[in-house]
C-alpha positions in Angstrom: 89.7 91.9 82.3 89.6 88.3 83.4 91.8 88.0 86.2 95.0 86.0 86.8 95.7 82.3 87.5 97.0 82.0 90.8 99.7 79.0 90.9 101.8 77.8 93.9 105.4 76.3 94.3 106.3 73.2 95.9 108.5 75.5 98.4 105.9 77.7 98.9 103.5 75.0 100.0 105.6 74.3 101.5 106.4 77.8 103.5 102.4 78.0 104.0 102.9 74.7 105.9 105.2 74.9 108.1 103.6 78.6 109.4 100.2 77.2 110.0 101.6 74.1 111.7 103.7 76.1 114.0 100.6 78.2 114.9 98.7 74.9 115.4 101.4 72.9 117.8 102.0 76.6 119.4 98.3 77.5 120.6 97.3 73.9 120.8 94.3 74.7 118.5 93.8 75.7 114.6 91.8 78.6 115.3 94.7 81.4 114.4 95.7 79.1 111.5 92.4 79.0 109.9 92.6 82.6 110.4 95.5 83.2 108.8 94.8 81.1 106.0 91.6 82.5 105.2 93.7 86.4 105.2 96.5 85.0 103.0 93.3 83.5 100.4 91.8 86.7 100.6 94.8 88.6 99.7 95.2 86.5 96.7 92.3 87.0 95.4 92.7 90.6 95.5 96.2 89.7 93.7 94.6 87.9 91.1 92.8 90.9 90.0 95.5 93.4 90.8 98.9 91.7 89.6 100.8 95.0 90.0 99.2 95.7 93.5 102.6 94.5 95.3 105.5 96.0 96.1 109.0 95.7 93.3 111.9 93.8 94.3 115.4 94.2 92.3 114.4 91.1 90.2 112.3 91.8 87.1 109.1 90.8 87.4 109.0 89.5 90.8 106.8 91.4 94.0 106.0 91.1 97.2 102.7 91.9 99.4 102.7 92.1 103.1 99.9 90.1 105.1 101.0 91.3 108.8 103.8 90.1 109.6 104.1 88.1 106.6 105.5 88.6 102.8 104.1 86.6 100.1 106.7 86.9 97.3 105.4 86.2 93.9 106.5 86.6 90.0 104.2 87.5 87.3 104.3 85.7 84.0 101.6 86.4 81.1 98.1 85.6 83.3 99.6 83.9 86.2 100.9 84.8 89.5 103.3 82.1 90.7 103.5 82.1 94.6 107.1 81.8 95.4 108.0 82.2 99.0 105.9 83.3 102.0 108.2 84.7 104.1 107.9 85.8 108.2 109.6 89.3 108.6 110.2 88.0 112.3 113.1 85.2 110.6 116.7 86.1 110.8 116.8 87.7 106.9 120.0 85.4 105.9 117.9 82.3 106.2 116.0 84.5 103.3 117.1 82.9 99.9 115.1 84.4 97.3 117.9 83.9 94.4 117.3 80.0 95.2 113.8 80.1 94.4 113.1 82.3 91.3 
């Protein structure tokens, strides 16, 4: 089985970001960034061929797999993932808006 396309949202580009520039401005380097990057790629790939691997959320279709501290909420549609929201478990949960973004 071929695996699935893996395909991003502007907010969650957006999400991705905004992490890896606070970890950049924070430790005055890129070396936890690039770290964290390369883990969140990783995991992705291991999505791509294990679409079901995540975790259910009350809305159909959509998942959620945990990177550390980190959720990476995603919806599966025929072959392709689409990246939705990375969310830090460490945020105060109302900021969390998922409705908003599926």
């Amino acid at each position: 089985m071929a695996g699935f396309n893996i395909v991003w949202t502007s907010a969650a580009r957006k999400d991705l970001k905004s992490i890896l520039a606070y970890f950049i401005k924070r430790n005055g380097n890129t070396h936890y960034s690039r770290k964290l990057h390369t883990l969140i790629k990783e995991k992705l790939k291991l999505l791509a061929q294990n679409p079901h691997l995540g975790f259910p959320t009350d809305l159909n279709g959509v998942k959620i797999i945990h990177i550390g501290p980190y959720q990476i909420i995603y919806e599966i549609t025929h072959q392709t993932i689409i990246i939705v929201m990375i969310w830090d478990n460490r945020q105060d949960p109302d900021k969390k808006n998922l409705m908003e973004r599926v």
